[in-house]
C-alpha positions as CSV (number, residue, x, y, z in Angstrom):
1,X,87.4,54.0,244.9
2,X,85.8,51.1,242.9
3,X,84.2,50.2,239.6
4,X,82.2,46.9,239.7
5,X,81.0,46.0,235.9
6,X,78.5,44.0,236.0
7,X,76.7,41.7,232.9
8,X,77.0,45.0,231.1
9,X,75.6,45.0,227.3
10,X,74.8,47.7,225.1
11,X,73.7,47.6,221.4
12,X,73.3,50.3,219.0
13,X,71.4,50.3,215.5
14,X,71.1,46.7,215.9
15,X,74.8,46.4,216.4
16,X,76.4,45.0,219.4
17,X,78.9,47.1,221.2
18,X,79.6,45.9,224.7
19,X,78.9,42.5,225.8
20,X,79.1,40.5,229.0
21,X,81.2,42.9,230.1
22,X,82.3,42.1,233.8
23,X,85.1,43.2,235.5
24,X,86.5,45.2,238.8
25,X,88.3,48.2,239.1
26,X,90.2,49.6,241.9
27,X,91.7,53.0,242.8
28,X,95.4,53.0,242.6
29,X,96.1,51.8,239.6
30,X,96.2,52.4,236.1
31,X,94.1,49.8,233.6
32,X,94.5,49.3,230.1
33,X,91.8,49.1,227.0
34,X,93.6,47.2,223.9
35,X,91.9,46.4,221.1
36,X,91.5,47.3,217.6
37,X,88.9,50.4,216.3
38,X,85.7,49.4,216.7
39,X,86.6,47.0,219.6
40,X,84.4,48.8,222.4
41,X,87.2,50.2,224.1
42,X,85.9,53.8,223.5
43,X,81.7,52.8,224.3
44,X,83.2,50.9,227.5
45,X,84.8,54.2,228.5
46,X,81.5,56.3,227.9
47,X,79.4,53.9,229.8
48,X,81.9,54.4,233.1
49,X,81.3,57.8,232.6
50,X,77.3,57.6,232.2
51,X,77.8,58.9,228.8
52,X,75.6,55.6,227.4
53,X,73.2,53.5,229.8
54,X,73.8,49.6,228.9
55,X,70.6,48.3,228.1
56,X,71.2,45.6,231.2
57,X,73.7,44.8,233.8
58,X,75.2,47.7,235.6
59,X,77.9,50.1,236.7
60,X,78.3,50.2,239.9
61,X,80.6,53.0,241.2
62,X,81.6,52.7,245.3
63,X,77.8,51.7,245.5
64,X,76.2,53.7,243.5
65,X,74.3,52.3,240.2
66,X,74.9,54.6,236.9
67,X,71.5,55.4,235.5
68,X,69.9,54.5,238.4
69,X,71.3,56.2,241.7
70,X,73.6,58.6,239.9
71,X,73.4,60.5,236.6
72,X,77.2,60.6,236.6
73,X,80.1,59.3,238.5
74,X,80.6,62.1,241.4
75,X,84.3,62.7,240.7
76,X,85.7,62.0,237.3
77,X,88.0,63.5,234.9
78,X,88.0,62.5,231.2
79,X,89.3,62.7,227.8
80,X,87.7,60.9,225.3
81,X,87.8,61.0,221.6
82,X,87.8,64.6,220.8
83,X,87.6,67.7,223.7
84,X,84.5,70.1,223.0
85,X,86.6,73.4,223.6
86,X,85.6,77.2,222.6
87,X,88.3,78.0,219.8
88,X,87.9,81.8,220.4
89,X,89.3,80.9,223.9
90,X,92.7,80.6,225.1
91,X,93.4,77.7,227.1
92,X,93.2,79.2,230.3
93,X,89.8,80.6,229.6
94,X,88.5,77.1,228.5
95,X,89.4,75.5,231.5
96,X,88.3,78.1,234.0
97,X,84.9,77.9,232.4
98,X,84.9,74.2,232.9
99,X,85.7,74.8,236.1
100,X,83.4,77.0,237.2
101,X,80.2,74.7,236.9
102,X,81.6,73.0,239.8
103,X,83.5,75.6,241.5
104,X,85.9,73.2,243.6
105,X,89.1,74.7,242.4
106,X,91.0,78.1,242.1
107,X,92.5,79.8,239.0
108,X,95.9,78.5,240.6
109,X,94.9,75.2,240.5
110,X,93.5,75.8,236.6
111,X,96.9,76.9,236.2
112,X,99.2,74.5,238.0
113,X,97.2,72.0,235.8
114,X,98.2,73.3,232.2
115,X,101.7,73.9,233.0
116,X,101.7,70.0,234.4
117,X,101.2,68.9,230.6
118,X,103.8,71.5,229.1
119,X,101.9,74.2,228.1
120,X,101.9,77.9,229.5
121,X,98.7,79.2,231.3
122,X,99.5,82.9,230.0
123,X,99.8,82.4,226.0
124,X,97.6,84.4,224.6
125,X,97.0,82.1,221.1
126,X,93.4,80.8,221.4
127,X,92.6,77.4,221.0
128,X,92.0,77.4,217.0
129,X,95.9,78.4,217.1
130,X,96.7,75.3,219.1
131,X,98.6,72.4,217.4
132,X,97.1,69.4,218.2
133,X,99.8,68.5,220.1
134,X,99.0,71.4,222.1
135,X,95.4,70.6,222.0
136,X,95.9,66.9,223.3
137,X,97.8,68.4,226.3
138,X,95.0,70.9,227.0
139,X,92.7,67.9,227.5
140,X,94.7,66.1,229.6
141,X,94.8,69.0,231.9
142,X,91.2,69.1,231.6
143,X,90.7,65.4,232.6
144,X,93.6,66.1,235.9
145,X,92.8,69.7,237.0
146,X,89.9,68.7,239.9
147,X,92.4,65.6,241.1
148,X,89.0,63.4,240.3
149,X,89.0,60.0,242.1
150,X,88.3,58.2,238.3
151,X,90.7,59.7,235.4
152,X,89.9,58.5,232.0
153,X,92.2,59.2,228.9
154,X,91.4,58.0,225.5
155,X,94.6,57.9,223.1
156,X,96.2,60.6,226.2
157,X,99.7,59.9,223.9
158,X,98.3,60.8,220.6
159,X,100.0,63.7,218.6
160,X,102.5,64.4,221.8
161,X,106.2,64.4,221.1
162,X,108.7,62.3,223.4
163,X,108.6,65.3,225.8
164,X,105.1,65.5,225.8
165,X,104.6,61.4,226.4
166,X,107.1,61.6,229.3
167,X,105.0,64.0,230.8
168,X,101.7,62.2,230.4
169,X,104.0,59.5,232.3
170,X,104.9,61.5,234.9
171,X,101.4,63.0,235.7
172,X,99.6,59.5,235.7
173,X,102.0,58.3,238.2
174,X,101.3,60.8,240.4
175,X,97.5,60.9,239.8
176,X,97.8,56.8,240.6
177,X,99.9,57.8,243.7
178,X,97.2,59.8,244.6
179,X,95.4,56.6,245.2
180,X,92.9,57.5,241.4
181,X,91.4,54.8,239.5
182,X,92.8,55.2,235.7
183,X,91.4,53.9,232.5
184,X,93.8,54.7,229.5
185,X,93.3,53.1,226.0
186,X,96.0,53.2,223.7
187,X,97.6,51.5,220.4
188,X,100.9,51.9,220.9
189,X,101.4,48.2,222.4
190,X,104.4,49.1,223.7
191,X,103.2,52.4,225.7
192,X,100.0,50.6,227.0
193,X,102.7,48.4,228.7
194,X,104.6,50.4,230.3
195,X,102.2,53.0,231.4
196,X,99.5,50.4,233.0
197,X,99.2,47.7,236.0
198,X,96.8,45.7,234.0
199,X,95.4,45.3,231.1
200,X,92.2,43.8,229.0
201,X,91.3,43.4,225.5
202,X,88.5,44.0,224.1
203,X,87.3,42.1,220.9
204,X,83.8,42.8,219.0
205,X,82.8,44.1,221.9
206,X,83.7,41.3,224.2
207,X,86.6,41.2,227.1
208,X,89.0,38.5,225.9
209,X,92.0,38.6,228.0
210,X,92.9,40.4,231.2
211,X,96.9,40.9,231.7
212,X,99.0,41.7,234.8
213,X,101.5,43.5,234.2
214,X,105.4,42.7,235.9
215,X,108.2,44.8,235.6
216,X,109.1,44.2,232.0
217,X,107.1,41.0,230.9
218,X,103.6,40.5,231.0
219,X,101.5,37.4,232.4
220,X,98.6,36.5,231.0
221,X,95.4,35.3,233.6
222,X,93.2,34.2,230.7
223,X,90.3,35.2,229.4
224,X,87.9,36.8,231.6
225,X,84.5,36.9,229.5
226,X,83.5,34.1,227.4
227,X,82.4,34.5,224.4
């Protein structure tokens, strides 16, 4: 699996929101966003996904150009900002509608998925019940449920408890193991650090800084896009 970024911009009302974005992505490992609200961290994430089509420059995924040769990437898994859910429906229910529009997986693989964040595939509470601890858990076992070859989290530690974060450690480094490509944002500095390989920050839009990331220091390689 590979993501090639290209000369990707993207303005919206005016208002620039990615720009000169280039980088490379490879499955395997687990990258980073840092950057403040507002950064581009979020729109950088919807434009992997197809959810926005820059305005030039290009996404290329394994070969294939977003908005161009594919609608979406064939085999992705995401949670970004806030999950779309039915709050009549349990949990369970959601996610075996979700995924029935692509059929690839059984109800035991719907359930194996929820009880992998912590949550039980037979409570009958429906989603309006749900904590939003609870709810943050269900959409990470949305984004993991079809093992997609690109997993994308957005904030995947927010509202979880330090049983629920070791968990969403535990199931990215198996998904990684798995040999998929994952994009997590975060602000908790010292989370992003330990849950990624690398990662870049994102200023005004603009990639500022790419980091490796060692055992338990980090090595900066620079900035990548210049302003």
């Amino acid at each position: 699996m590979n993501i090639k970024i290209t000369n990707v911009n993207k303005t919206i009302r005016k208002a620039v929101i990615l720009e000169n974005i280039n980088i490379e992505l490879e499955g395997g490992r687990i990258y980073g966003l840092r950057g403040s609200n507002g950064s581009g961290k979020t729109m950088l994430m919807r434009a992997i996904c197809g959810l926005i089509i820059p305005e030039s420059g290009e996404v290329n995924i394994d070969g294939d150009v977003l908005g161009k040769d594919i609608s979406f990437p064939k085999s992705v898994g995401a949670l970004i900002e806030n999950p779309s859910f039915i709050s009549s429906y349990t949990g369970f229910r959601n996610l075996k509608l979700l995924a029935s529009i692509q059929n690839k997986i059984s109800d035991d693989d719907v359930r194996n998925a929820i009880k992998a964040v912590g949550l039980n595939p037979d409570d009958k509470r429906t989603y309006r019940k749900y904590s939003l601890g609870m709810k943050q858990r269900l959409g990470i076992a949305c984004a993991i449920m079809e093992n997609p070859d690109i997993i994308i989290l957005d904030e995947p530690v927010n509202a979880l408890d330090e049983q629920g974060i070791e968990l969403v450690r535990k199931i990215l480094k198996e998904q990684k193991e798995r040999g998929a490509l994952i994009i997590i944002a975060c602000h908790d500095r010292t989370e992003l650090e330990y849950l990624s390989d690398e990662i870049f920050e994102i200023y005004e839009g603009k990639i500022t800084n790419h980091f490796i990331v060692g055992d338990k220091s980090i090595v900066s390689e620079g900035i990548v896009n210049e302003a």
